[in-house]
Wavefront OBJ file of the C-alpha trace (Angstrom):
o trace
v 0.000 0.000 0.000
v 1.780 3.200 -0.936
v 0.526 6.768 -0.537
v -1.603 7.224 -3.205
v -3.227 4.360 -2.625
v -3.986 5.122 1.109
v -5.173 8.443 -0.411
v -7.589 6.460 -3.113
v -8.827 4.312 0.010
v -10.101 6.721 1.914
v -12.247 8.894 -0.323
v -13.458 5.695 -1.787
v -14.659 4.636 1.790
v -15.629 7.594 2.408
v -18.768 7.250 0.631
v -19.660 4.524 2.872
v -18.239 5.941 5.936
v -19.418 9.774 7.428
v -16.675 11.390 8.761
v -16.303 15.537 9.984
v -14.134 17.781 8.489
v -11.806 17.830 11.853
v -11.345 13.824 11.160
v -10.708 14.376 7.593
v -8.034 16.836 8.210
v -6.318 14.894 10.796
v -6.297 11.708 9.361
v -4.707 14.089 6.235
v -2.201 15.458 8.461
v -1.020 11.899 10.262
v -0.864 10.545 7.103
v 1.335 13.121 5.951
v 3.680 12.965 9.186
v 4.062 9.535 8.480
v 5.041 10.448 5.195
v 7.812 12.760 6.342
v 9.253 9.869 8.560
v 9.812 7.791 5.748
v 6.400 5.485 6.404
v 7.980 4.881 9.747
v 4.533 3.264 11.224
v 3.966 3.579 14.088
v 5.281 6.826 14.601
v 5.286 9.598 17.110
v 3.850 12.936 16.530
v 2.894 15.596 19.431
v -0.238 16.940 20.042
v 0.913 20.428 19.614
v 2.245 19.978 16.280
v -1.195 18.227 15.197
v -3.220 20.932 16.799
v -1.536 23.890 14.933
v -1.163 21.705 11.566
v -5.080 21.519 11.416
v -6.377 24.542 13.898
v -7.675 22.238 16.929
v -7.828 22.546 20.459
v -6.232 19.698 22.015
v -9.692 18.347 23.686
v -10.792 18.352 20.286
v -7.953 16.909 18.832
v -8.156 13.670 21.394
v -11.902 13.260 20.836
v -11.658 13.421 17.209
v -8.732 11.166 17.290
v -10.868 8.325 18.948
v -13.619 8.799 16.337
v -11.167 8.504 13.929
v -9.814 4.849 15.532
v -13.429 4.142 15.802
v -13.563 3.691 12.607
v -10.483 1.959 11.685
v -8.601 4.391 10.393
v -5.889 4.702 12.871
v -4.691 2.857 15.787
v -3.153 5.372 18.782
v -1.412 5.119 21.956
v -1.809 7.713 24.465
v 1.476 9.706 25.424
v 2.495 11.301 28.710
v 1.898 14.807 28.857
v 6.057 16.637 28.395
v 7.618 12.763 28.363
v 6.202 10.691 25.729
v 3.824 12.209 22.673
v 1.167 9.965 21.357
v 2.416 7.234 18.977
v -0.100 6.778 15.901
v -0.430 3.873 13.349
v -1.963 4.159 9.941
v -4.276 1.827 8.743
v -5.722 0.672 6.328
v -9.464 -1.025 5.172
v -8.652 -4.743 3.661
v -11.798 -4.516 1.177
v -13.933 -1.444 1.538
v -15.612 -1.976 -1.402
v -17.334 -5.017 -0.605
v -17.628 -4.461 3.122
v -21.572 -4.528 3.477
v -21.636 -3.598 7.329
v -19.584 -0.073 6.330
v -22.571 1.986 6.113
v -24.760 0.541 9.001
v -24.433 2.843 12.644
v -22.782 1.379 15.662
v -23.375 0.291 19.019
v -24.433 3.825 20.581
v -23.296 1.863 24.148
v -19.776 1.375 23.033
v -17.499 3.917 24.310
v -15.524 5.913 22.016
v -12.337 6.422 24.694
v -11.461 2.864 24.520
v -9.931 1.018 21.642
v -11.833 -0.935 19.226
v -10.744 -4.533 18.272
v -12.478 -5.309 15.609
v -11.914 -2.625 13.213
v -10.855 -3.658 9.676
v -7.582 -2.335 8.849
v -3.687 -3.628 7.928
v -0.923 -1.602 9.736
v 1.943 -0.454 7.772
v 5.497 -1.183 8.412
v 8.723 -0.517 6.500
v 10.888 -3.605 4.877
v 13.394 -3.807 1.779
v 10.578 -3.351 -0.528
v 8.873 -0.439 1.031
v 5.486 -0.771 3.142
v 4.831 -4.334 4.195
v 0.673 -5.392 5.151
v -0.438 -7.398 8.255
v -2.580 -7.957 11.141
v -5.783 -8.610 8.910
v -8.988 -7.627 11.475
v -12.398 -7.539 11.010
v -14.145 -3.384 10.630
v -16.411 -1.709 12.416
v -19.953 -0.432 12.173
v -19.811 3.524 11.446
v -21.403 5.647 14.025
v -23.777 8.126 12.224
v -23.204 11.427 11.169
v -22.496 14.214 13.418
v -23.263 17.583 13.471
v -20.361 19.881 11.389
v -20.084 17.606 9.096
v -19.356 17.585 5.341
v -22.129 16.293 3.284
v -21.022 13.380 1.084
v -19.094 14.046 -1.754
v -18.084 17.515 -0.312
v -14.394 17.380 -0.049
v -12.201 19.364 2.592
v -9.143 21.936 2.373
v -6.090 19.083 2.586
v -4.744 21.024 5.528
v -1.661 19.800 5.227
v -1.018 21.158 1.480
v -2.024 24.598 3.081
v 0.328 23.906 6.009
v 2.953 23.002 3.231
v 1.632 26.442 1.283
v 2.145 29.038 4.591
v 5.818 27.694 4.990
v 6.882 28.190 1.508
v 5.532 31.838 2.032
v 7.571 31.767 5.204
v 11.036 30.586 3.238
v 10.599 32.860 1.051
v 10.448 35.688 2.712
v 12.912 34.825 5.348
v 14.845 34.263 1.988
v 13.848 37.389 0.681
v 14.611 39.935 3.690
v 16.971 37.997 6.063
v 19.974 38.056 3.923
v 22.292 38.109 6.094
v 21.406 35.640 8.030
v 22.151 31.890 7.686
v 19.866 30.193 4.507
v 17.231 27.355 5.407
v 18.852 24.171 3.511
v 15.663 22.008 4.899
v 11.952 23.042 6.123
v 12.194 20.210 8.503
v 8.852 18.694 10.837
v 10.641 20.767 13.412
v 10.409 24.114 11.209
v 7.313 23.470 10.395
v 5.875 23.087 14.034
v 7.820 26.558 14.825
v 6.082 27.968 12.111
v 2.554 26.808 12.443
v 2.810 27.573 15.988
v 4.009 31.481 16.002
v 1.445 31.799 13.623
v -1.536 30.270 15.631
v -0.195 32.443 18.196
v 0.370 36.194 15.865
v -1.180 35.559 12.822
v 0.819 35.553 9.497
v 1.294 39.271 9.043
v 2.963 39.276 12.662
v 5.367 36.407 11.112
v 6.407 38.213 8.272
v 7.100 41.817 9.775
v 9.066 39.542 12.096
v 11.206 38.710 9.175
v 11.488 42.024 7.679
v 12.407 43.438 11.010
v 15.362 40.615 11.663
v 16.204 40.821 8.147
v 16.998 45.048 8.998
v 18.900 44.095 11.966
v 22.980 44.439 11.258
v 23.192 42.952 15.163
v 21.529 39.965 14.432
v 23.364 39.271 11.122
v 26.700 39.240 12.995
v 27.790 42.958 13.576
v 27.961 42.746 17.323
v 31.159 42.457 19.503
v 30.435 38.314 19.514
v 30.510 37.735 16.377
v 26.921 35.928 16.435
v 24.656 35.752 14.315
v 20.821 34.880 14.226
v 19.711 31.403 12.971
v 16.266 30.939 11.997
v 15.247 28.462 14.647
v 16.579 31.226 16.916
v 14.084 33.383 15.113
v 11.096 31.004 16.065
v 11.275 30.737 19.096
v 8.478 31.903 21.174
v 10.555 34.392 22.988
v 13.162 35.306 20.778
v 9.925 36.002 18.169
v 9.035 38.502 20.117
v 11.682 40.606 20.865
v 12.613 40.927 17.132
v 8.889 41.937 16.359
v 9.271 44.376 19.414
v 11.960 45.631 18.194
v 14.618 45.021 20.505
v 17.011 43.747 18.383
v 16.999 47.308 15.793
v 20.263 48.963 15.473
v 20.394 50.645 18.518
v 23.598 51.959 21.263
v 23.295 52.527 24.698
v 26.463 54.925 26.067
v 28.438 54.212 29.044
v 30.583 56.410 31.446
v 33.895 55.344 29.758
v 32.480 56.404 26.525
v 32.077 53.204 24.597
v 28.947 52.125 22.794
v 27.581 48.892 23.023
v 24.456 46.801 22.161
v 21.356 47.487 24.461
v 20.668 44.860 27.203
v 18.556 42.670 24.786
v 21.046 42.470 22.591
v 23.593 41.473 25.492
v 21.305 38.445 26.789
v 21.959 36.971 23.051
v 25.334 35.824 24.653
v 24.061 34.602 28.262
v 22.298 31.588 26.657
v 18.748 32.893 27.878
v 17.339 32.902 24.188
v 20.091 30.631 22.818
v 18.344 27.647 22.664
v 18.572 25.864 19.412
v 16.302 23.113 18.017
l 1 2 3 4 5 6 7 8 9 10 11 12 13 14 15 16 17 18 19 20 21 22 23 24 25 26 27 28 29 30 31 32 33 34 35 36 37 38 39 40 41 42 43 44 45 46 47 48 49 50 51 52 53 54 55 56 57 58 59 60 61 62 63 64 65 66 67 68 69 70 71 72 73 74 75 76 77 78 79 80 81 82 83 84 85 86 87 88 89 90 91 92 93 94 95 96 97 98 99 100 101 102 103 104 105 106 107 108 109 110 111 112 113 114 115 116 117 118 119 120 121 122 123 124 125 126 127 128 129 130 131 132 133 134 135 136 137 138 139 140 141 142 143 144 145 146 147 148 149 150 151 152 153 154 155 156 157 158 159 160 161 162 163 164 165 166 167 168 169 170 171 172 173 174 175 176 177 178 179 180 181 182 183 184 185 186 187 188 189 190 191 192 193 194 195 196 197 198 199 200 201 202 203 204 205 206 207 208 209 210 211 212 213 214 215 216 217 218 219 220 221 222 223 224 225 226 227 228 229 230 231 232 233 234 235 236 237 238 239 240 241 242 243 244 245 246 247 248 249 250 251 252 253 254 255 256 257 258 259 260 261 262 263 264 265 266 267 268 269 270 271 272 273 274 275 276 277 278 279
């Protein structure tokens, strides 16, 4: 089973099977993550990154997960809150076409929280030739629609191609105004969940005066007494973000008695290690 396949499978049993747009884009945006692991399956992915990749909360995010392994889509194990994130698997329907029971509702008494196990599905694995099937099961019934969601045939924004769109804009104009600063070789998972997140947080036009505003700054390209210059992880972070769109990093001199100018005391906590923290 390869990606486009996976892809065919689900809007295929999607006509059998009502799903919400919130379970659309996150089985979208697992599948992707697996994607950018290389099908590693199962895989980890935080909540955080999920919930800025397709604009949830993370309440939502867990009850639309166990909808979503409900209906044998995924399989997930729950992670410990700053040790462990959740570790998905992506599944997959063994014959959806002929699967009779697909478009019946379920049990109303069985309780979403727990895992299912009887849903139909294959788990995906990597060996020499790529993605290997097993563990044949046996699906579930469908619960019924829901309100919010899409009417059949309606199909959703792929929220990860417009997570994929925003950071391209992002490159680009760090690209663009932050010449002087260190290029971005790879917009890695890590990147990515910088970027979605300082947007969630600002907004987009927020992110790119942030850019403009570093890319102005001669201290932060390397004209300070350190030598150092501004990365773009440094950029992202939360606090670092801030200061740049604040302004605290402009070309500015603070005099002393002995009559030397130096950088301002924002600029001198670049070399204490309080906002040095790379990814």
């Amino acid at each position: 089973m390869n990606y486009i396949e996976l892809i065919n499978q689900f809007w295929q049993t999607r006509r059998r099977v009502r799903l919400t747009s919130a379970e659309a884009d996150l089985y979208f945006c697992l599948l992707q993550e697996c994607n950018l692991r290389g099908w590693l399956n199962p895989f980890e992915c935080p909540n955080g990154l999920i919930c800025a990749t397709i604009g949830v909360s993370e309440s939502t995010l867990i009850d639309v997960r166990n909808r979503l392994q409900q209906k044998g889509f995924i399989k997930f194990v729950s992670g410990c809150r700053k040790a462990k994130s959740p570790v998905y698997s992506i599944l997959y329907f063994e014959n959806p076409s002929i699967n009779p029971s697909i478009s019946r509702g379920i049990n109303p008494s069985i309780n979403l929280s727990k895992e299912d196990d009887t849903p139909i599905y294959r788990s995906l694995s990597n060996d020499k030739d790529g993605l290997k099937q097993k563990q044949k099961h046996i699906p579930p019934d469908c619960p019924p629609a829901g309100d919010g969601e899409l009417p059949l045939g309606i199909v959703s924004e792929d929220p990860l191609k417009k997570r994929a769109e925003i950071c391209k804009r992002v490159r680009e104009t760090y690209h663009r105004h932050c010449k002087g600063l260190p290029p971005i070789r790879t917009m890695t998972p890590k990147r990515q969940q910088a970027i979605m997140a300082r947007m969630q947080e600002h907004g987009e036009a927020a992110v790119m005066e942030m850019l403009e505003i570093a890319g102005r700054s001669k201290f932060l390209a390397g004209q300070n007494t350190h030598q150092w210059t501004a990365t773009f992880d440094w950029l992202f972070k939360p606090t670092n973000f801030i200061k740049t769109l604040e302004r605290n990093y402009d070309d500015k001199t603070k005099q002393y008695d002995n009559g030397r100018t130096t950088a301002g005391g924002d600029q001198r906590k670049c070399f204490t290690g309080e906002y040095s923290e790379a990814f």
